[in-house]
Structure formats: structure tokens, C-alpha cells
C-alpha positions in Angstrom: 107.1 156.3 94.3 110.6 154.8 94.5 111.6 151.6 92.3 112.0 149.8 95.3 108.4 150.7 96.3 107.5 149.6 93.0 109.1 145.9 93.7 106.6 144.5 96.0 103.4 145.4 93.8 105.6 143.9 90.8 106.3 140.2 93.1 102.1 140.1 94.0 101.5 140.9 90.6 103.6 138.0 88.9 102.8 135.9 91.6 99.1 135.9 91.1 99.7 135.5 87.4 102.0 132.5 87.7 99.2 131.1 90.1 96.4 131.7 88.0 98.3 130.4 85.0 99.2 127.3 86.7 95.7 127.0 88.3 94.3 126.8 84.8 96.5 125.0 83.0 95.9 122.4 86.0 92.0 122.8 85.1 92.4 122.0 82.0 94.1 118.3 82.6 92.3 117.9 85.9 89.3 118.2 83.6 90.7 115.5 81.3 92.2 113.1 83.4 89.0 113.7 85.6 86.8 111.8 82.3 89.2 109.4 81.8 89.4 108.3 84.8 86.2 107.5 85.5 85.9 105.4 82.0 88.8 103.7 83.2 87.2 102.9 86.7 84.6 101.7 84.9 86.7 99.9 82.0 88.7 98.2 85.1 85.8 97.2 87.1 84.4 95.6 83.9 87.1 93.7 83.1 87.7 92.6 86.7 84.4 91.2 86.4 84.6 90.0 83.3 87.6 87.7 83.5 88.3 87.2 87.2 91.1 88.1 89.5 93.8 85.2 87.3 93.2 86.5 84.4 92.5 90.2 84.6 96.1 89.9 86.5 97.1 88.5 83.1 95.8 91.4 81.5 98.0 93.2 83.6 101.0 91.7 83.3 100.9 91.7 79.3 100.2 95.4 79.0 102.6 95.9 82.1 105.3 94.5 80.5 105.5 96.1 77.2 105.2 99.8 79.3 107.5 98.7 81.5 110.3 98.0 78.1 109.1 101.4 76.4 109.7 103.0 79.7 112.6 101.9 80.4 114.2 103.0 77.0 112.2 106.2 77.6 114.5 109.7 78.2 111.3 112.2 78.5 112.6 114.6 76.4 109.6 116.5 77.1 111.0 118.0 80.1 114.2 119.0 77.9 112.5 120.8 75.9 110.8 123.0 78.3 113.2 123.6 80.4 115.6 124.8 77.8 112.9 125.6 75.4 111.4 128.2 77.3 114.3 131.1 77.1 115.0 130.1 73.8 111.5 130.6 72.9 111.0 133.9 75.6 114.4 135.3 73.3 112.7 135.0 70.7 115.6 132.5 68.5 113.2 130.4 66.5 116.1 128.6 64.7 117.6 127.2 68.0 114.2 126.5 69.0 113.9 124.4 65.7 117.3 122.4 66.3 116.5 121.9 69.7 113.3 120.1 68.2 114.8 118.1 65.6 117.5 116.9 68.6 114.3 115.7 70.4 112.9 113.8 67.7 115.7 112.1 66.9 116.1 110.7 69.9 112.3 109.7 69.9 112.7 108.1 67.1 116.0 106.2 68.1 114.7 104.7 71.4 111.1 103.9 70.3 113.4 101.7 67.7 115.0 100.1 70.5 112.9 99.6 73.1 110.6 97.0 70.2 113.7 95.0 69.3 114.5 94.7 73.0 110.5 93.7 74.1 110.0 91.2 71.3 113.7 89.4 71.9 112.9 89.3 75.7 109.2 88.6 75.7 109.7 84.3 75.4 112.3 84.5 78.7 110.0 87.2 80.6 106.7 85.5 80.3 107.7 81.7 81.6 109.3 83.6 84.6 106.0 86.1 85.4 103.9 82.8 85.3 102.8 82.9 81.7 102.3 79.8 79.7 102.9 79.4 75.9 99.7 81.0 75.0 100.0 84.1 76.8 103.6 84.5 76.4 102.2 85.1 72.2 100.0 87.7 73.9 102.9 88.9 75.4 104.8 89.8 71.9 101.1 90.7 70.9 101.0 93.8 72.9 104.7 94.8 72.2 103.3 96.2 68.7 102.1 99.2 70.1 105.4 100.5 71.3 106.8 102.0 67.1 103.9 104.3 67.8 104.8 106.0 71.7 107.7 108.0 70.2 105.5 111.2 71.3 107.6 113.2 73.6 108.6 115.9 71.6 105.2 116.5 70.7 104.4 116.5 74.2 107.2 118.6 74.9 105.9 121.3 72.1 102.5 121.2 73.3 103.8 122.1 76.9 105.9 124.8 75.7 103.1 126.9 74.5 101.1 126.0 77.1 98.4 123.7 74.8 97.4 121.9 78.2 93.8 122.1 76.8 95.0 119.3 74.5 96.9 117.2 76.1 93.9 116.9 78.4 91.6 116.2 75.8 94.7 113.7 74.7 93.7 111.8 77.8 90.2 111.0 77.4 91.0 109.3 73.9 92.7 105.9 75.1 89.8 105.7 78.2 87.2 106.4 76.2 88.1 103.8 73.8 88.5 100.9 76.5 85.9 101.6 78.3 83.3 101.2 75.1 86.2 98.3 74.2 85.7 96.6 77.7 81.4 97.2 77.6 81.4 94.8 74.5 84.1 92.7 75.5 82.3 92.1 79.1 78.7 91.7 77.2 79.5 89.0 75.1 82.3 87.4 77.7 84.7 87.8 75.3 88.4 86.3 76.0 91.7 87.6 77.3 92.8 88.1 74.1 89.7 90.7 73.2 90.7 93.0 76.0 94.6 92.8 75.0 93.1 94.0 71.7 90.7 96.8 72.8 94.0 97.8 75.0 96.3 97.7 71.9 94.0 99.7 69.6 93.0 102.4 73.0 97.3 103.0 72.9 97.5 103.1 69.3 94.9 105.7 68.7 96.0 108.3 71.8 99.4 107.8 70.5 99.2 109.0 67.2 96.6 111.9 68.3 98.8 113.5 70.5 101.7 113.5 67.7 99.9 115.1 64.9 98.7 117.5 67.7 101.9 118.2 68.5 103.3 118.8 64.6 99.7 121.2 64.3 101.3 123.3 67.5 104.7 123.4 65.9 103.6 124.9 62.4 101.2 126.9 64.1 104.0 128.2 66.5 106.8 127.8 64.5 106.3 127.0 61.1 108.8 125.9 58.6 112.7 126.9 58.4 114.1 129.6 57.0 115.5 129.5 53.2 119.2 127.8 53.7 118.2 126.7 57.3 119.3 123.0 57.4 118.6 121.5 60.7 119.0 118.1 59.8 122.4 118.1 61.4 121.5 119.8 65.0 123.2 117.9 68.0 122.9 117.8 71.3 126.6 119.6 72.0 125.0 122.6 71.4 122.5 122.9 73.8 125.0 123.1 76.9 124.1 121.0 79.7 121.2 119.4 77.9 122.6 115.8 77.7 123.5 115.8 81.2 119.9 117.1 82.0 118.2 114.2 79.7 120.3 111.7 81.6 119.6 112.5 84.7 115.8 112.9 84.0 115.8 109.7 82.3 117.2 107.8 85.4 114.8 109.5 87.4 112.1 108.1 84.9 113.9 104.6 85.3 113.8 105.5 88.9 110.2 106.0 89.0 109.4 103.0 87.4 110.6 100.9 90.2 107.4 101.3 92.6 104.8 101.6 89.9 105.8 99.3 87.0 108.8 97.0 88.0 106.8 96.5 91.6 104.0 94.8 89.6 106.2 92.5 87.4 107.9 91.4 91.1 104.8 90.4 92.6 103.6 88.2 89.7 106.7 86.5 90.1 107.0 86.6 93.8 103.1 86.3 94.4 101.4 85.4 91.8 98.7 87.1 88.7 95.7 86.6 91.4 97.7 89.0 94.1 98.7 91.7 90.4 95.0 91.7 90.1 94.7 92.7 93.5 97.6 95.4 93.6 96.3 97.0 90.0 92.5 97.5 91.5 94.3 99.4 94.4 96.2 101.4 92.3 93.5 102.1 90.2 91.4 103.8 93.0 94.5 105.2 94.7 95.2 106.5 91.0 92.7 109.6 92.3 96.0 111.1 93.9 98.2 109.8 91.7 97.5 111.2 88.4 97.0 114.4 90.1 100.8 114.5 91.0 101.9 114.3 87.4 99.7 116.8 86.6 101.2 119.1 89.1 104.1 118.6 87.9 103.2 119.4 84.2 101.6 122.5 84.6 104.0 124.2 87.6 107.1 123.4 85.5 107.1 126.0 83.0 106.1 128.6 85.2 108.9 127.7 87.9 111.2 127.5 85.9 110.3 131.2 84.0 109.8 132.4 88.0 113.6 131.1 88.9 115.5 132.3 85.7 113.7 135.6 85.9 114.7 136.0 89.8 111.1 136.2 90.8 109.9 136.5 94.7 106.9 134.0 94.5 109.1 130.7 93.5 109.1 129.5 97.0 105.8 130.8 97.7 104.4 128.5 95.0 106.6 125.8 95.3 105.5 125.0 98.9 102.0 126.5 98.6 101.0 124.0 96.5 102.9 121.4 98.1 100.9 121.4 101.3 97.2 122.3 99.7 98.0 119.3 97.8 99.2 116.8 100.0 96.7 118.0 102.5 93.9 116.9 100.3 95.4 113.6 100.3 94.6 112.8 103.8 91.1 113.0 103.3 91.4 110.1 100.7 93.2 107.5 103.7 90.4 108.8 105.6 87.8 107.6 103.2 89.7 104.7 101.9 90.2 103.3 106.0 86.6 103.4 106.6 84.8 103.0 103.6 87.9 100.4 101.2 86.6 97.2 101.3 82.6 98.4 100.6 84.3 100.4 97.3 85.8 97.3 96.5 83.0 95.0 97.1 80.5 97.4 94.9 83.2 98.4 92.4 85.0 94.9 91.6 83.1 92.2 93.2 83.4 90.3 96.4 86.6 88.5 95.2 88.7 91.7 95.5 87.8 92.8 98.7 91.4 91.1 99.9 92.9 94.6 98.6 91.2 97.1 101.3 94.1 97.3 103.4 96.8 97.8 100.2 94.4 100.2 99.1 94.5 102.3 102.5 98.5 102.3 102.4 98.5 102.9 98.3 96.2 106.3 99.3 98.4 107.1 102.3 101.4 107.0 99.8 99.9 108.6 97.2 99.3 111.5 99.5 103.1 111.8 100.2 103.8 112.4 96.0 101.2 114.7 95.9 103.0 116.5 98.5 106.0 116.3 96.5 105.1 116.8 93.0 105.5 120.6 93.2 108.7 120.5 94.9 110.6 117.9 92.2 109.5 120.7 89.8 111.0 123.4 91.5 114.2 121.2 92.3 114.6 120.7 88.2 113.9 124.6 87.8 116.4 125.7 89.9 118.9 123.2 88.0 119.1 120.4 90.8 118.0 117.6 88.3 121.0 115.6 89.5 120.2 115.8 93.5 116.4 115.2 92.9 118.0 111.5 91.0 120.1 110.6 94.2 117.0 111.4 96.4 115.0 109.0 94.1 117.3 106.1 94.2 118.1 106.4 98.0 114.3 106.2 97.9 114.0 103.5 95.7 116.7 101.2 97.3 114.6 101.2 100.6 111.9 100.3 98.7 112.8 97.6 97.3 114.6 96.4 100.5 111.1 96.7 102.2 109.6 95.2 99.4 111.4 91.6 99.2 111.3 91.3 103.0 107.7 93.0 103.6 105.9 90.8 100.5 107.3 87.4 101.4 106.3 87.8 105.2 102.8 90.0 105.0 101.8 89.7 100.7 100.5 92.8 99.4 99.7 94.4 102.9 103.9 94.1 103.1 103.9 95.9 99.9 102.0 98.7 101.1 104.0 99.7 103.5 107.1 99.9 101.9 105.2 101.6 99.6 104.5 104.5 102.1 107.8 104.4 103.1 109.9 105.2 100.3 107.3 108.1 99.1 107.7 109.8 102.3 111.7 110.4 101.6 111.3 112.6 98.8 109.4 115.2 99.6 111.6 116.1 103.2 114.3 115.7 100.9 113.3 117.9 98.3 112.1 120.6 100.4 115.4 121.3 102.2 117.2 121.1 98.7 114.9 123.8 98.1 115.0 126.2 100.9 119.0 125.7 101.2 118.9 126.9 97.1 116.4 130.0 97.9 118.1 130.9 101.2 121.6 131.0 99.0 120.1 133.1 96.2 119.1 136.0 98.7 121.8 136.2 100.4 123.9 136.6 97.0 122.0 139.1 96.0 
């Protein structure tokens, strides 16, 4: 049998690997972030219950606010390090592998730094103008102690590389597990608003730390120590080519990211008020069912696409779109349930106060179902090295949503905000799929 013979038996078999590979490492968080979210259903509903729609959008706000800072001065090295981790690590060049590291942490260590001094200076202008009063404005610098201990993406971005998705999803059960047995006592003896920002504090502070010594266990274990007369105390950036540029453009897209999910819920406390953030976080949290799944996509197809793209493999656009349509697919039985069936959820889950969010909740779900769709293609766009394009598609997208947003919220309130919601989430993935096909279509014809 000819070479060329050989070829096509070669493409099915890596294909099926990559796909089982991916389809297991998915497993693995689905399983984890399929635990944790239920203990945070249940930690949410509690806490709905237990302080009312003002107050748990209080809640929100506070804890809000200090992710929104750490985010913000976040650049999700994480990614870095896989995507130029992987052929350092498939060559075999464990000292590069170790400066590359040590770059990462750095950096880790740097912003985490930053991003306190900037929450705790902002905090007492913030709060007055997200309709906090003196007392919650201290609850508000309160919560900003947990961000010295989030500096955890290189350990994130070690435990990817070797493909430790077993725990990172056991990572995720930690903080739910912790505010759901928090939020049980809390609700029992009807606790305050500061209880809860406590249980939440302690829930971040724990996961945190986990996942970092975690991550330092995978790197000795992997790794290990340098080599006698190896100083890496003085790696940089520089020599990683094209590293910084991809860190900047990933954290922008980060930033980017932030806009509908984080910043959208600091506008409509100031816009709408804590009762309507209530509202909006109970319909994320269900919608949340799609959502989480999208990151996880993400996670696990990254490293294989981008191993599938460097080693000229057939099956990248195969399991690029593949999963793009099984998953968004599935996300149109969720509108379905959530348009007939919302406001009962809401009624049993929350209470009869919060039944006001059925019709977000439909538009959150129809959204949601438009990231799942493109979760697989943003990883296959940063694989094939268009980092920068999948950015521009994210602002464009983000620009019209917070066009839709200012106009939709102050004429329809959080029905408004669903639809620019759904909106802006439907650019990407059209976007991102012709980026793709134009980049695949280019490749084989260079050949």
C-alpha cells in the first residue's frame, strides 16, 4: 500500500483520538462543574430566599465588583502557556518550558498586586454610585481581600498543559460546596448580609489556594526542579516570540468578555437598581447551564486544536465545526424549556418575588445557546494564530451591545437587556466561522 493510501487511515485515526481525548477531558469538568452547579443553584436559591431580592442584589454587587477589578487586571496567562507550551513541551526543551513558567508567574504575581491597590482605592467612589450606602460600601472593601490570593493562572495553565482536567474539575466543586453548606447555616439562622459576603470570601479563598498548590504538585511531578547552573530567575518575555503580543490580545479579549457578563451587572445597579441585579443574577444563574459549558469547550478543545493545526492534521475543521453545531444545537432545547416552563422554575426555585425574570431568562438561554455555538470555533481561531481577529470580532460585538443595552434597559428594563444580550452573542460565531474556513481553505490550497 502506497503512502498516500496510508494518509487517510492516519487522518481517521488522529481524528478519533483528538475526539475521544477532548470528549474526556470534557467529562471530566462537565462532571465537576456539573456538582457545583447544582450546590450553587441551591446556595443561590437560598440566599435569594434568605435576604430578598434588595439585598441578595447587594450580595451581588459586592462580590461583583471585586471580580470585575481582578478581571480586569487579569491577562489569562493560561492560554499562553498552552498555546506555546505545548511544542515546547512535545520537543521535549524542559528548560524553555521552565522560563516560560517563571514569565507566567511573574506576571501573576504583578497584576494580582495591582488589581488590590486599585479595588480598595476605588471601592469608596464605586459603591455611592452602584447604590451602596456607607455600611456596604465597608462590605465592599471587605470582599476586595480575596483578590492577593487569585494569582492562579499559571497553575491553571500547567494543569492544562498535561492535560490534569480531572483536577481542575474537582477544583470546581471546592468554592460551591463551601457556599452552599455556608449559605444552609447562614439561611437557618437568618443570618445577615455580611454572613454571606463571608461564607463567599472564605468559598474563593479556599478554591484559590487549592488549585495553586495543585498546579506546583503537576509541575514537580512533570517537571521537577532546574538543572545545576540553570537560573531562570531572569527569563523574559522577549524570548518567547510573539508571546506578548498573544497575552495582549487575549487579555483584551478577557476585558472584552467582561463587558456582557460582569460590567453589564454593575450598569444595571446603577441604571436599574440592586432589586432588578437580583433579578438579572437568578437568570444567569439558570442560563449558567449553557454557559459554563462554553468555557469548558473551550478548555478542553484548545490543546488539541492547536497540536491538530501545528501538526497539519485533516480533522481540525472537522472538530472545530462538529462540535460547534452539536453544541449549540443542544442549546435550543434549553429556550424551549426555559419559554414554556421559566417563570414555574422561578417561582419553585427562588420564590414568587423573582418570577419578574422569566422573560430575561428565555433571552439569557437563547444567548447562551449562540456562545455555545461559538466556543469551539474561538479555540480554533487562537490555534490557527488569529488571536488578534477573534479581539476585533469581540469588540464589534461588544460595542453593539452596549449600544442596545443603554437604549434597550432604559425603555424595556431587563427584558431590553436580554435582547441585546442575544444580539451581540450571535456576531461571533458567523464571524468566527468564516475566519475559519477562509484560514483552512488557504492552507490546502498552499499545500
Amino acid at each position: 500500500m502506497t503512502k498516500s493510501e496510508d494518509k487517510p487511515a492516519a487522518d481517521k485515526s488522529n481524528e478519533h483520538s483528538s475526539m475521544r481525548r477532548i470528549l474526556g477531558n470534557f467529562v471530566y469538568l462537565l462532571r465537576g462543574r456539573g456538582v457545583a452547579a447544582l450546590m450553587l443553584f441551591g446556595a443561590t436559591a437560598l440566599a435569594a430566599r434568605g435576604l430578598g431580592p434588595a439585598e441578595f442584589g447587594l450580595l451581588i454587587l459586592i462580590q461583583t465588583y471585586s471580580q470585575l477589578v481582578r478581571s480586569l487586571l487579569n491577562f489569562k496567562q493560561f492560554q499562553g502557556i498552552v498555546r506555546y507550551g505545548v511544542p515546547i513541551y512535545d520537543n521535549g526543551d524542559m528548560t524553555s518550558l521552565r522560563r516560560l513558567l517563571r514569565v507566567n508567574l511573574r506576571i501573576d504575581r504583578d497584576s494580582t498586586i495591582v488589581a488590590f491597590i486599585v479595588a480598595i482605592a476605588l471601592a469608596p467612589f464605586v459603591g455611592p454610585l452602584i447604590g451602596l450606602d456607607e455600611q456596604y460600601v465597608m462590605l465592599l472593601v471587605l470582599y476586595t481581600l480575596v483578590i492577593p490570593i487569585t494569582g492562579k493562572n499559571t497553575a491553571t495553565g500547567v494543569l492544562r498543559l498535561f492535560d490534569r482536567f480531572d483536577v481542575i474539575g474537582t477544583q470546581m466543586t471546592i468554592a460551591p460546596a463551601i457556599r452552599f453548606c455556608g449559605v444552609v447555616f447562614a439561611w437557618w439562622f437568618d443570618a445577615p448580609l455580611l454572613a454571606y459576603v463571608l461564607i463567599m470570601m472564605l468559598a474563593s479563598i479556599v478554591k484559590n489556594l487549592y488549585l495553586m498548590w495543585c498546579g506546583w504538585r503537576e509541575y514537580m511531578k512533570q517537571i521537577g526542579h532546574p538543572s545545576e547552573g540553570e537560573d531562570n530567575s531572569k527569563a523574559h518575555m522577549s524570548e518567547f516570540p510573539g508571546l506578548r503580543n498573544f497575552l495582549w490580545v487575549t487579555y483584551w479579549q478577557s476585558n472584552v468578555d467582561l463587558v456582557p457578563r460582569k460590567l453589564s451587572t454593575m450598569m444595571v445597579g446603577y441604571l436599574l437598581g440592586a432589586t432588578d441585579v437580583g433579578m438579572l443574577r437568578l437568570a444567569r444563574q439558570v442560563s449558567s447551564m449553557m454557559s459554563k459549558p462554553a468555557t469548558l469547550i473551550r478548555t478542553v478543545v484548545f490543546p488539541d486544536l492547536t497540536r491538530s493545526w501545528h501538526q497539519g492534521h485533516d480533522d481540525f475543521g472537522m472538530i472545530a465545526f462538529r462540535i460547534s453545531m452539536i453544541a449549540g444545537g443542544s442549546g435550543l432545547l434549553f429556550v424551549l424549556l426555559g419559554y414554556f416552563f421559566g417563570t414555574d422554575l422561578l417561582a419553585i426555585l427562588f420564590g414568587q418575588e423573582y418570577v419578574g425574570a422569566a422573560t430575561v431568562l428565555t433571552l439569557l438561554l437563547l444567548a447562551a445557546s449562540f456562545n455555545l455555538a461559538a466556543s469551539s470555533l474561538r479555540s480554533a481561531a487562537y490555534a490557527i494564530g488569529h488571536a488578534g481577529q477573534v479581539l476585533r470580532i469581540h469588540v464589534v460585538s461588544s460595542v453593539v451591545y452596549l449600544v442596545l443595552f443603554f437604549v434597550l434597559a432604559m425603555q424595556f428594563g431587563l427584558w431590553g437587556v436580554g435582547i441585546a444580550t442575544c444580539i451581540a452573542y450571535a456576531i461571533p460565531p458567523i464571524a468566527m466561522a468564516l475566519l475559519i474556513k477562509k484560514s483552512i481553505r488557504h492552507r490546502a490550497s498552499s499545500v
